[in-house]
C-alpha positions in Angstrom: 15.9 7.8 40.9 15.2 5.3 38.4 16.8 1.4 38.9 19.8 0.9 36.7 21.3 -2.4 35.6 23.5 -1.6 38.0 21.5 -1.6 41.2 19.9 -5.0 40.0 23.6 -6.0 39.4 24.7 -5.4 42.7 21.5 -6.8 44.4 22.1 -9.9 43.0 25.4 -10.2 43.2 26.4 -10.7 39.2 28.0 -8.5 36.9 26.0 -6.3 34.7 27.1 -8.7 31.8 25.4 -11.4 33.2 22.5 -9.5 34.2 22.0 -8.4 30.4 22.5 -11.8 29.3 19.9 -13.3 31.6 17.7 -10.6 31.3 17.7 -10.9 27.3 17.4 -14.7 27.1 20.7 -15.3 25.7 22.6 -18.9 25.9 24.9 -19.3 28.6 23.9 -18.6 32.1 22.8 -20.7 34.2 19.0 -21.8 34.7 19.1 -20.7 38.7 21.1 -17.4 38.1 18.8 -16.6 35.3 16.0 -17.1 38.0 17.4 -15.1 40.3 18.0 -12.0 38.2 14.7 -12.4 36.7 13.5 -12.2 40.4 15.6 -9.0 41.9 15.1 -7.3 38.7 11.0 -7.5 39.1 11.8 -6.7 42.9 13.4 -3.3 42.4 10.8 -2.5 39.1 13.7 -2.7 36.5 12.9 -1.9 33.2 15.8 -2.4 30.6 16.4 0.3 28.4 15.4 0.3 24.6 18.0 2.0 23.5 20.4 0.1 25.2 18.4 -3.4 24.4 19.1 -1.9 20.7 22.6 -1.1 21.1 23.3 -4.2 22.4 21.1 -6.2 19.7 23.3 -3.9 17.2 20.0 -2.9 15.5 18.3 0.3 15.5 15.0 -1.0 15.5 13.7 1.0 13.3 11.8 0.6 9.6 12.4 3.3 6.9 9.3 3.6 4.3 9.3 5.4 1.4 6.1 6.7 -0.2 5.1 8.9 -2.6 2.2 10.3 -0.7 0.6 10.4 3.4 -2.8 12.0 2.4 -4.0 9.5 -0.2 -6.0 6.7 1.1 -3.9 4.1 -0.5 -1.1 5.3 0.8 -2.3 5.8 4.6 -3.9 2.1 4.7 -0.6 1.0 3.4 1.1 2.8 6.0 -1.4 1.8 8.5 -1.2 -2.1 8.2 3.1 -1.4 8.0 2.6 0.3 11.7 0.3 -2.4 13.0 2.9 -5.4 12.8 6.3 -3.0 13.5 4.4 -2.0 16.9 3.6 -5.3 17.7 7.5 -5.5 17.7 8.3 -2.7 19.1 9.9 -1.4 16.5 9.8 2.4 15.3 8.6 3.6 11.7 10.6 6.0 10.3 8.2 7.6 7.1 9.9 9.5 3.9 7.6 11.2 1.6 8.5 12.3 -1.7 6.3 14.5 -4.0 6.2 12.8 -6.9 5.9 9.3 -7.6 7.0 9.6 -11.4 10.3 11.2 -10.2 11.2 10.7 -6.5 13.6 12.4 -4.4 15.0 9.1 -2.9 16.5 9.6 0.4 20.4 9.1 0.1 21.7 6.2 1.2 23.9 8.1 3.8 20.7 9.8 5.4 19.6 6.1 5.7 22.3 4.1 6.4 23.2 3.4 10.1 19.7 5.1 11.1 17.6 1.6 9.7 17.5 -1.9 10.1 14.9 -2.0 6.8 13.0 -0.2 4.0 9.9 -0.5 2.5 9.3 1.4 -0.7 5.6 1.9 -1.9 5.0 2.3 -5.3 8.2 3.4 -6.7 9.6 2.4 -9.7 11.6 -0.5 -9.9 14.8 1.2 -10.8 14.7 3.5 -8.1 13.6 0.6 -6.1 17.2 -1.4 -7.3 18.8 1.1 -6.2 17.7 0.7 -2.6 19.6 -2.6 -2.3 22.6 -0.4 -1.7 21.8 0.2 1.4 22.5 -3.3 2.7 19.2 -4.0 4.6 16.1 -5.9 4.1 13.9 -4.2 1.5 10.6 -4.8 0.2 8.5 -3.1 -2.4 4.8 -3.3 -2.2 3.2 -2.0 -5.6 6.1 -2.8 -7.5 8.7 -5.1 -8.6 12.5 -6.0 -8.8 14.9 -8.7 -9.1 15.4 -10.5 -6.3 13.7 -8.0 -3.9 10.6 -9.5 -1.7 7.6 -7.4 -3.0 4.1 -7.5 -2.1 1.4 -6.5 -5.6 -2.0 -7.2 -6.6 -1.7 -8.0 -10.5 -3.0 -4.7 -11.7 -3.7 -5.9 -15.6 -6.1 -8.5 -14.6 -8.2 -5.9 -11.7 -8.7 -3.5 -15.3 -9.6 -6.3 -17.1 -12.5 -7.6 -14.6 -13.6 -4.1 -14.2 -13.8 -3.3 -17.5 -15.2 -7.1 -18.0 -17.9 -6.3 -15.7 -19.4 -2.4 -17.5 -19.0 -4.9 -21.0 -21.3 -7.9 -19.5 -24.2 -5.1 -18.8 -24.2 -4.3 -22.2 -21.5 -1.2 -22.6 -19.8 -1.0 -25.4 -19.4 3.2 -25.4 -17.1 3.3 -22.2 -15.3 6.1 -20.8 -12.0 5.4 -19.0 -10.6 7.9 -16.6 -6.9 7.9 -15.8 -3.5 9.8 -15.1 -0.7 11.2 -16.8 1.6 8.5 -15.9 -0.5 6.3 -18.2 2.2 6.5 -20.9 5.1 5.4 -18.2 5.5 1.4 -18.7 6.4 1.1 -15.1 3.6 2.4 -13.5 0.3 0.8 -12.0 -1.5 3.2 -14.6 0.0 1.7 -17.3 -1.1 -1.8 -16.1 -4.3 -0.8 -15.6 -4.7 0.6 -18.9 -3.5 -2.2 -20.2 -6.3 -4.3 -18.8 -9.3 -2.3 -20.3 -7.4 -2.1 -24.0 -7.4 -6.2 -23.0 -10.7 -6.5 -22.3 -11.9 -4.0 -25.3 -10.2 -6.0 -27.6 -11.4 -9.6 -26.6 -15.1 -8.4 -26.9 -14.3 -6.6 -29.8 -15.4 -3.1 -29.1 -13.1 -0.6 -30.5 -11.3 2.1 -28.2 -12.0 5.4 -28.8 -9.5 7.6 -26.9 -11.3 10.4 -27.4 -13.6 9.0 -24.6 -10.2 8.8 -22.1 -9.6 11.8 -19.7 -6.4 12.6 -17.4 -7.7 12.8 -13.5 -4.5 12.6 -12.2 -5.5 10.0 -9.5 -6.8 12.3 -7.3 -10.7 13.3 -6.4 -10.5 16.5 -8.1 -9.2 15.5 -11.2 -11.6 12.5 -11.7 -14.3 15.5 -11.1 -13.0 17.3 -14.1 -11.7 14.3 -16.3 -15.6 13.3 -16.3 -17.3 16.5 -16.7 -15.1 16.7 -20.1 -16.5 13.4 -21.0 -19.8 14.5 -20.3 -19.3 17.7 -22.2 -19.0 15.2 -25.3 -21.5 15.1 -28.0 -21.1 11.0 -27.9 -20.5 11.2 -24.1 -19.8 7.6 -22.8 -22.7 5.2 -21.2 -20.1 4.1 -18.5 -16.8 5.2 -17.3 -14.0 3.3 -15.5 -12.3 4.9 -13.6 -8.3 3.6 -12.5 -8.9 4.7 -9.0 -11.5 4.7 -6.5 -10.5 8.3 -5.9 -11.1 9.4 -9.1 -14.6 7.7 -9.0 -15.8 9.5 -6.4 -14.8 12.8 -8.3 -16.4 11.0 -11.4 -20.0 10.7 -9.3 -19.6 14.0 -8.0 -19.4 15.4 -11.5 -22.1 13.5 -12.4 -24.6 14.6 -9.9 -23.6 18.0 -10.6 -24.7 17.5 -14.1 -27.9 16.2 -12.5 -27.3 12.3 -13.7 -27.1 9.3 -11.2 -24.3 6.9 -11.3 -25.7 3.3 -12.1 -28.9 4.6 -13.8 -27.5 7.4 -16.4 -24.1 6.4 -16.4 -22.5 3.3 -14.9 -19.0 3.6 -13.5 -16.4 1.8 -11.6 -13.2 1.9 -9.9 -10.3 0.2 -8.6 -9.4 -0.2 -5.1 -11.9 -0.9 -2.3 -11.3 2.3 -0.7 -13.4 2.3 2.6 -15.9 4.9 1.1 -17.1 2.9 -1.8 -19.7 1.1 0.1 -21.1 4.5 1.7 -21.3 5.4 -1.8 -22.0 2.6 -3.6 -19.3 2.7 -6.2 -18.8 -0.3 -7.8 -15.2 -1.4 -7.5 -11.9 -4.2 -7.7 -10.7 -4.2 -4.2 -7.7 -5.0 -3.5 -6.4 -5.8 0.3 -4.4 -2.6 1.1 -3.7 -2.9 4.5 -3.4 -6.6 4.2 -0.7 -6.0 1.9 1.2 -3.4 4.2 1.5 -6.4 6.7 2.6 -8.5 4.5 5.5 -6.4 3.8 6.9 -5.7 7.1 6.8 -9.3 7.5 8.6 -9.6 4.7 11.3 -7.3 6.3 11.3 -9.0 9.7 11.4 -12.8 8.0 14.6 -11.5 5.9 16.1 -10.5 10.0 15.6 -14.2 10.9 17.5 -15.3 7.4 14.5 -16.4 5.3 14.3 -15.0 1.8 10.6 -14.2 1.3 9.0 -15.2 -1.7 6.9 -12.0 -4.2 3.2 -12.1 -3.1 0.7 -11.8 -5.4 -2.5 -10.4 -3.4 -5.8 -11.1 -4.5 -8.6 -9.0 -6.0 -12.1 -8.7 -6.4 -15.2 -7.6 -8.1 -17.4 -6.1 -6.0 -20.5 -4.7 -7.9 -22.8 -2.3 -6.1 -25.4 0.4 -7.5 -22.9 2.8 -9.5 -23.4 -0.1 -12.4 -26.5 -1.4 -13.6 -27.2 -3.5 -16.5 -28.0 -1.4 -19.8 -31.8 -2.8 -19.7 -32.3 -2.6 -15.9 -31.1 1.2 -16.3 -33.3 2.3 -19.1 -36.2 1.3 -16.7 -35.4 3.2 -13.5 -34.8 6.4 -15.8 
């Protein structure tokens, strides 16, 4: 039968109270009694009960986080950087998808209340995100923003400006961007994005010619199709960028497809620094997903020990590989 508190209890001659207490490192027993416990407990191979450490502790310990996907790279490095530090704790991650990031199906605040001790929403809007404080436990947001919520971002205007910087400085000016649906929504890291190449466009002075845009819905498929339209064009672009590294790799699949190499007959980049762009030499902004999953669960467990964490902005970075090539340098290798 397995050793209760009660057989270390009586074996040491204590109450079970005092047994807890000494056993938990709290204040008030005393230095020789905490000795001894410590001692009969590791003779009879006590092991203190989780659930009761947590009931006692009056904390679950367990993490919600919302997402709006699990299959999506970004969303799985996220998720994977979140686990690292909560098991490290010994804390449990309790995951909710919902389908659609553009309109979630927020878990209610009864499913979640009294089965949390904190939340961690992953790019949701920051209205939906507001109205997560209602729950009443730490909350951060990573991809996202809100008043007086601890968030973790990357500053997504200025990772589309760079990248659409960098197809300008090899002598672009006919550039293809490929992006989503939720372009139009002016809460959205699409829309930031976008704004970053209209940015960058205008400071060199190129015009933007939409007609060069394409939908891929941020997902491999759709970049596949939203670049074989562009190809299909009469004026079809010299480079494309891409909002996603996702929808790059459907971009260079299209591309190959149509019998044209990626750096040579048509430059592209992404956004991202998804683990696949250096097998396929994509050209891309990374950004430090998993890094930034970390940062938000400590975010959560500095709010338990009563600090108020400060929004982190998390760097990016241009890293430029073979799926761009300068105009000249392109021209020769065809």
């Amino acid at each position: 039968m397995a050793i209760t508190i009660r057989d270390v209890a009586r074996e040491a001659g204590v109450s079970t109270a005092t047994v807890s207490r000494a056993l938990r490192g709290l204040p008030h027993v005393d230095p020789q009694t905490r000795e001894h416990v410590a001692r009969v407990a590791a003779e009879l191979d006590y092991v203190a009960s989780a659930n009761a450490s947590r009931l006692a502790s009056g904390r679950q310990g367990t993490v919600a986080v919302i997402t709006p996907s699990l299959s999506r790279w970004f969303f799985a490095t996220v998720l994977a950087g979140i686990g690292e530090v909560l098991q490290a704790e010994d804390l449990d991650l309790l995951v909710h998808s919902v389908e659609d990031a553009s309109a979630p199906s927020l878990p209610s605040e009864r499913r979640l209340r009294g089965r949390v001790d904190g939340v961690i929403a992953v790019a949701l809007p920051s209205g939906d995100a507001q109205d997560l404080r209602g729950i009443g436990v730490p909350l951060s947001l990573i991809g996202a923003t809100a008043d007086g919520v601890p968030s973790v971002t990357i500053d997504d205007v200025d990772a589309a400006r760079t990248a659409t910087a960098h197809l300008i400085s090899l002598g672009h000016e006919r550039i293809g961007l490929i992006g989503s649906g939720d372009d139009a929504s002016a809460d959205s890291a699409g829309s930031w994005r976008m704004e970053g190449f209209r940015e960058a466009m205008l400071e060199a002075g190129i015009p933007i010619d939409t007609r060069l845009h394409a939908d891929g819905g941020f997902t491999v498929d759709g970049g596949e199709t939203a670049m074989a339209a562009l190809l299909a064009r009469p004026d079809r672009p010299t480079a494309v960028f891409a909002l996603s590294d996702e929808m790059a790799f459907g971009a260079m699949r299209s591309l190959r497809r149509h019998a044209l190499r990626p750096g040579n007959d048509v430059a592209l980049i992404g956004i991202d620094g998804h683990d696949l762009s250096g097998l396929l030499d994509l050209s891309t902004v990374a950004q430090p997903v998993s890094d930034m999953g970390r940062m938000a669960a400590e975010q959560v467990l500095r709010q338990w020990r009563g600090d108020t964490p400060e929004p982190v902005r998390a760097p990016t970075s241009l890293v430029a590989r073979g799926s761009t090539l300068p105009v000249a340098e392109a021209v020769a290798l065809a």
